[in-house]
C-alpha positions as CSV (number, residue, x, y, z in Angstrom):
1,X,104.4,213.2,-14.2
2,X,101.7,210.9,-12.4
3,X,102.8,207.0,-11.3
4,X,100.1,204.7,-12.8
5,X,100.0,202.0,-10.7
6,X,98.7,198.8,-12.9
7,X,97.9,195.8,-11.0
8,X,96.8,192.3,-13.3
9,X,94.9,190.1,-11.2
10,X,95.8,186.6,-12.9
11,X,99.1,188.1,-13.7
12,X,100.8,184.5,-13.5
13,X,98.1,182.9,-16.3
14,X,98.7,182.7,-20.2
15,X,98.0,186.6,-20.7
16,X,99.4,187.9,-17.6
17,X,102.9,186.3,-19.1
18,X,102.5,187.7,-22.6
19,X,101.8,191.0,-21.2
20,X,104.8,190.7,-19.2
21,X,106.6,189.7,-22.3
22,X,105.5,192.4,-24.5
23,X,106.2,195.2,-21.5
24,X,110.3,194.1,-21.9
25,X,109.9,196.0,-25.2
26,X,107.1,198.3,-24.1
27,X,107.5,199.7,-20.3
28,X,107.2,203.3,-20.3
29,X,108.7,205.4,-17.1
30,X,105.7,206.3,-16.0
31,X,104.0,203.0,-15.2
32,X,104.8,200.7,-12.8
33,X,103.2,196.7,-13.0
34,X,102.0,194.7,-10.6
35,X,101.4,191.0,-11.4
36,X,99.5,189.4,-9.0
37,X,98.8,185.4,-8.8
38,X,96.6,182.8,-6.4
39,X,99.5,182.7,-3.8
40,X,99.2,186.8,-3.4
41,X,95.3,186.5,-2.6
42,X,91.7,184.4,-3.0
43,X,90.0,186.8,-4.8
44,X,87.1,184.9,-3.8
45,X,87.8,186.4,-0.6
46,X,86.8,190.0,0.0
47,X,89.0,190.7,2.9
48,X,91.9,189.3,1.2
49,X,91.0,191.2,-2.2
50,X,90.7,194.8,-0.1
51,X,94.0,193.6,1.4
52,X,96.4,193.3,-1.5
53,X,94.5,196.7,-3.4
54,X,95.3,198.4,0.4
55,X,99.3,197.1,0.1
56,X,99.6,198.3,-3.9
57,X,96.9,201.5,-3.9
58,X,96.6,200.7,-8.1
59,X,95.8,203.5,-10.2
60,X,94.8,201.0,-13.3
61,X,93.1,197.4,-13.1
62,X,93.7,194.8,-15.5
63,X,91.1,191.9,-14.4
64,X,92.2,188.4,-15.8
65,X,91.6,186.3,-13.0
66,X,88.4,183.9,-13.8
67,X,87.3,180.0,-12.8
68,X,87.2,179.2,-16.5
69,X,88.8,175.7,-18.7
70,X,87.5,174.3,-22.1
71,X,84.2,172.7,-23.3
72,X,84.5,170.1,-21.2
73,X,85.2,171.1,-17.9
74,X,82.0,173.1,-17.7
75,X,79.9,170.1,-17.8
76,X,78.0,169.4,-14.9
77,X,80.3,172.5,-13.1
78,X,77.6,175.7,-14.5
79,X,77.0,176.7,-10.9
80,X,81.0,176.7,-9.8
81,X,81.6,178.8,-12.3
82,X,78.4,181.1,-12.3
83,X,78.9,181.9,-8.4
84,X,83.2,181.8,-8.3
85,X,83.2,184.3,-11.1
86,X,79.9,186.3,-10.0
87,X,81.6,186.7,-6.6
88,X,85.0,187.5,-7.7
89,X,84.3,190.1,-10.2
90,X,81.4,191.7,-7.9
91,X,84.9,191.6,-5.1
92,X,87.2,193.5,-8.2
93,X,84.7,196.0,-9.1
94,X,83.6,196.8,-5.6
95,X,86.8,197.3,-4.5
96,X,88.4,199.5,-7.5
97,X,85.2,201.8,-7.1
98,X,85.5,202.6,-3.3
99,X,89.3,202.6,-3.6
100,X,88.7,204.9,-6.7
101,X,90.8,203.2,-9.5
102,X,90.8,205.2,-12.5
103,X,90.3,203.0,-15.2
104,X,89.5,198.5,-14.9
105,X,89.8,196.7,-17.4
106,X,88.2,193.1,-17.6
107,X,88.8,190.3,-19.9
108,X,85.4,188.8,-21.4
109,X,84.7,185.9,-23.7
110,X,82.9,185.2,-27.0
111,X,80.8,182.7,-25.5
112,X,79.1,185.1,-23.9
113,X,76.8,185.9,-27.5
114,X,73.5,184.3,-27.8
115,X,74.1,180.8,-29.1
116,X,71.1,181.9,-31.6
117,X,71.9,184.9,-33.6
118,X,73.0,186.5,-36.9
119,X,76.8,187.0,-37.9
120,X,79.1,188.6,-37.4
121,X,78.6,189.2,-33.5
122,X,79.1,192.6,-32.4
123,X,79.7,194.4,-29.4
124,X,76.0,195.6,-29.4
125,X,74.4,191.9,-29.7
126,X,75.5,190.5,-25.9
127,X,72.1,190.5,-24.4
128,X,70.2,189.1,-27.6
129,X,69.3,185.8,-26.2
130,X,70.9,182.8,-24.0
131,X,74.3,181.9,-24.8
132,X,75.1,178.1,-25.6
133,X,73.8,175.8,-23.0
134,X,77.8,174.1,-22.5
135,X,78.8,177.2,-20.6
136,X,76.1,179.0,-19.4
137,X,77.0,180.1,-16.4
138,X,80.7,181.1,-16.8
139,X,79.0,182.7,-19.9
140,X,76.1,184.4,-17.8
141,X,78.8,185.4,-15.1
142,X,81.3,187.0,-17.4
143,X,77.8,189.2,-19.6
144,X,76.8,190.4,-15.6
145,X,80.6,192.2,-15.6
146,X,79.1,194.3,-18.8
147,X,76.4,194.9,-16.9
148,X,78.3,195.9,-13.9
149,X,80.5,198.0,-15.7
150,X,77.4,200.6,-16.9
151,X,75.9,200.7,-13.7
152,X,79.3,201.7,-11.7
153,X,79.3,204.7,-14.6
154,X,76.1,205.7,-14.4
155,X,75.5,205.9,-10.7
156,X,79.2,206.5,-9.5
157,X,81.6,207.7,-12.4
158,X,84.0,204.9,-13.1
159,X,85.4,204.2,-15.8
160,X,85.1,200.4,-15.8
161,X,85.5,198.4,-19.3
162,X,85.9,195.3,-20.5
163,X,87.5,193.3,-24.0
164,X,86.1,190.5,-25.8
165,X,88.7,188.6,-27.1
166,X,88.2,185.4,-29.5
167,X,89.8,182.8,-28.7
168,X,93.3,183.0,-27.3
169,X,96.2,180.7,-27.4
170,X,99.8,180.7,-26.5
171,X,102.7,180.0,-24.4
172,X,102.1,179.6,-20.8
173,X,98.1,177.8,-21.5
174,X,96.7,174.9,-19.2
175,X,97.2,172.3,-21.8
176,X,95.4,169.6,-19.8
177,X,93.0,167.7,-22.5
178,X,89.7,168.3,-20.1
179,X,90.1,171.5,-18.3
180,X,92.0,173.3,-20.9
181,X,90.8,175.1,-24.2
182,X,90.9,173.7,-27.6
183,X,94.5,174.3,-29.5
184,X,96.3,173.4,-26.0
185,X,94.1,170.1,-25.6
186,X,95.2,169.5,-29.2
187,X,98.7,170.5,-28.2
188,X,99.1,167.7,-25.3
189,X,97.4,165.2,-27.3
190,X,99.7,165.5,-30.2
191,X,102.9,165.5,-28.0
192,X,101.3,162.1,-26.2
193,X,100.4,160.6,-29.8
194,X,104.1,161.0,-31.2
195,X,105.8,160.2,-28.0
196,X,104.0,156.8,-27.7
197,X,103.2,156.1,-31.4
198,X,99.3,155.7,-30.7
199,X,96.4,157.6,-32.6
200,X,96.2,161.6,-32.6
201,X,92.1,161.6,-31.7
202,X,89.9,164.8,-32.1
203,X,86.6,164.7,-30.2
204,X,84.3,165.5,-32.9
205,X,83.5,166.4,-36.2
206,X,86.3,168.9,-36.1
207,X,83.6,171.4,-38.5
208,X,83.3,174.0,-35.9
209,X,84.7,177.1,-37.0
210,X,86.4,179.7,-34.9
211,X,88.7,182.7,-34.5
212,X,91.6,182.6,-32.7
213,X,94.1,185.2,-31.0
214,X,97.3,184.5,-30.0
215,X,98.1,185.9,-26.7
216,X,101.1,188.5,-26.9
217,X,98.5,189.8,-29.3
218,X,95.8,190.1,-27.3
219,X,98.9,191.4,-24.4
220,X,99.7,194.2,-26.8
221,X,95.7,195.0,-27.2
222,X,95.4,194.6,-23.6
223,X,98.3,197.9,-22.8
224,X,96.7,199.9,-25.4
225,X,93.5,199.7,-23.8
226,X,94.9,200.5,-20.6
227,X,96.4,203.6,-22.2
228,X,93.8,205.0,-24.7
229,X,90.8,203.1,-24.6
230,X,88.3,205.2,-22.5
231,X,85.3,203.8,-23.9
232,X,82.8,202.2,-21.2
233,X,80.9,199.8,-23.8
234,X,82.9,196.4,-24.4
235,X,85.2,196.2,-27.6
236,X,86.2,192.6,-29.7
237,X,89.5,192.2,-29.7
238,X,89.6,189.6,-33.0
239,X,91.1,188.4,-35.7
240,X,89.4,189.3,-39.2
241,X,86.7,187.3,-40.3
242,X,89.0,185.7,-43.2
243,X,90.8,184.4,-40.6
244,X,88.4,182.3,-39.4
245,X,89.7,178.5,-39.4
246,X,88.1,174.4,-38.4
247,X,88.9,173.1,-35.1
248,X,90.2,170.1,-38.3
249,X,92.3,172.6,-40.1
250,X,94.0,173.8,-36.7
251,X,94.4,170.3,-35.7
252,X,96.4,170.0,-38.7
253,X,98.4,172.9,-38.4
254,X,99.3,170.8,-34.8
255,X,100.1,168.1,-36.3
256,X,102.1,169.6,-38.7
257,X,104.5,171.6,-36.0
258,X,105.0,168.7,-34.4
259,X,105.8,166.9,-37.8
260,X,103.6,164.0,-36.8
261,X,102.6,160.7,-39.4
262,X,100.7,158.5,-37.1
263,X,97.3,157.8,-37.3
264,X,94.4,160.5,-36.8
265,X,91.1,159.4,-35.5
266,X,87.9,161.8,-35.4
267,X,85.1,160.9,-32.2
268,X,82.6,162.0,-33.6
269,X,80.8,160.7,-30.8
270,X,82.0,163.8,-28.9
271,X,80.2,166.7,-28.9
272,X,81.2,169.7,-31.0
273,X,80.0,172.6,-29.0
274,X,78.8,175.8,-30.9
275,X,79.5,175.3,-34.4
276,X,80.6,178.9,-34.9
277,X,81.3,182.5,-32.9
278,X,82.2,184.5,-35.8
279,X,83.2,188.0,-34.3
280,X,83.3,191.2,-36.2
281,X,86.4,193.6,-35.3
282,X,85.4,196.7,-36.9
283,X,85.5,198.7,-34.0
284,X,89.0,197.2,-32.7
285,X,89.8,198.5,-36.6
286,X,88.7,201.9,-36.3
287,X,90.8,202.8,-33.5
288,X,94.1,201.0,-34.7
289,X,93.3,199.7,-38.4
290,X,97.3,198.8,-38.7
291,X,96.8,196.4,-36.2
292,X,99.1,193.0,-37.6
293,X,97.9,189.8,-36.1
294,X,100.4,186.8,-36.1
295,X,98.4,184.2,-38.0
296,X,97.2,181.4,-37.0
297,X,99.3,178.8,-37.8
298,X,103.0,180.9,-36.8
299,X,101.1,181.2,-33.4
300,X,100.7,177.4,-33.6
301,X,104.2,176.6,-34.4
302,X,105.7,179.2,-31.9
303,X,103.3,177.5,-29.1
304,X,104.4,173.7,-30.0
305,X,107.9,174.9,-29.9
306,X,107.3,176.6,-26.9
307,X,105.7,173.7,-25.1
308,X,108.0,170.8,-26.4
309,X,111.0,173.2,-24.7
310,X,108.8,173.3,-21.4
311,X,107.2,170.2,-21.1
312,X,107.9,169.1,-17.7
313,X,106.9,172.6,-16.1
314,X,104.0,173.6,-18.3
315,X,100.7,173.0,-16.8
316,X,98.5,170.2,-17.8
């Protein structure tokens, strides 16, 4: 029986600990993991990024590693994160294909749809139009991986894929309120609100709408990709349309973990970003239509709980 070696660049981030999680149940003899982090090598760096592929030879590539945080920590930072994720994802494809990994698999983003378009979003609708002017170029950036990813099959063989996951929560987030995403921003802010008795305030309207995956889900989706996903073209990896909640209800669903009966203030001077990225899974459901999601708000609670019990190491 043949060793896969499966090496997770960002292996120490949100989804590299889920999918650690989920392996404990999940490890089969014939893999072995590799979980790299920042500390094992820049990835901005190609020498360094040849370097640790040369010391683990990987047979399978799970690419997590991004410069990425919420709404607000792309303002004014497009370029950062156009060239830092241009360069390190041109470094992970360049080296799996010379050191002839059989199968990459790279982690994507809604944001990348066109800010203009019908819905549901599909896999087919990437390239329709510019994506929302907040995070254009992380959102530009993480489209050119698509890109990449036919053009290293067509000219050289490889079999180089990528997900498209909605958005994804869970343990082990950066919960900082400006460089983090929305339900760990919320997260902190709650905490901070109850702690110190003062208002629980969402920026915004709090209408937007959105999916949202919790991230030993999207872990799970992740290892069955690596296994038997051998499609080239992108796939969603999202919760159903039903499933579709406000950035207002999940706020409540916070505030509701963390039992909270202060005051809630919405800025509606803040900006509300996209308004909605509503995703169609029917793909993801015709290769594993079983597939159970955790909902929404058990994801919420499990995440509060989770942060409340590691709130002096969790990141923020």
């Amino acid at each position: 029986m043949e060793k896969k070696v499966i090496l997770v660049t960002g292996g120490s981030g949100q989804v590299g600990k889920a999918i650690q999680k989920v392996l404990k149940d999940d490890k089969k003899e014939d893999e072995e993991w590799i979980f790299l982090s920042s500390k094992d090598a820049n990835l901005l760096n190609k020498p360094e990024t040849y370097a640790v592929f040369e010391k683990y030879k990987p047979t399978h590539v799970i690419h997590l590693a991004a410069t990425d945080g919420g709404q607000y920590a792309h303002i004014g930072h497009s370029c950062e994160f156009f060239r830092d994720n241009m360069n390190m994802n041109d470094n992970i494809l360049e080296v799996s294909c010379k050191m002839e990994v059989k199968k990459l698999v790279s982690c994507l983003s809604t944001c990348i749809f066109p800010d203009r378009t019908t819905y549901p979003i599909d896999e087919t609708m990437i390239h329709n139009g510019p994506p929302h002017q907040t995070s254009f170029g992380f959102s530009y950036a993480k489209r050119m991986m698509e890109v990449l990813n036919r053009a290293y099959n067509e000219e050289r063989g490889c079999i180089f894929t990528s997900l498209i996951p909605c958005n994804i929560f869970g343990p082990h987030d950066n919960f900082n309120v400006l460089k983090g995403h929305v339900i760990p921003g919320l997260i902190n802010k709650a905490y901070e609100a109850k702690k110190n008795g003062t208002p629980f305030e969402i920026w915004g309207t709090g209408s937007p709408l959105r999916q949202f995956i919790y991230s030993q889900d999207l872990a799970k989706l992740f290892i069955w990709t690596v296994r038997d996903y051998n499609e080239v073209e992108p796939i969603i990896l999202a919760t159903d349309e039903a499933d579709e909640v406000s950035i207002k209800d999940v706020a409540m669903m916070i505030l509701e973990a963390f039992d909270f009966k202060g005051e809630v203030k919405f800025l509606t001077d803040k900006a509300d970003g996209q308004f909605k990225k509503t995703a169609s899974n029917a793909k993801l459901r015709k290769y594993l239509p079983e597939f159970q999601f955790v909902p929404t708000r058990q994801g919420i609670k499990d995440t509060v709980d989770w942060y409340v019990a590691n709130y002096e190491s969790a990141r923020r």
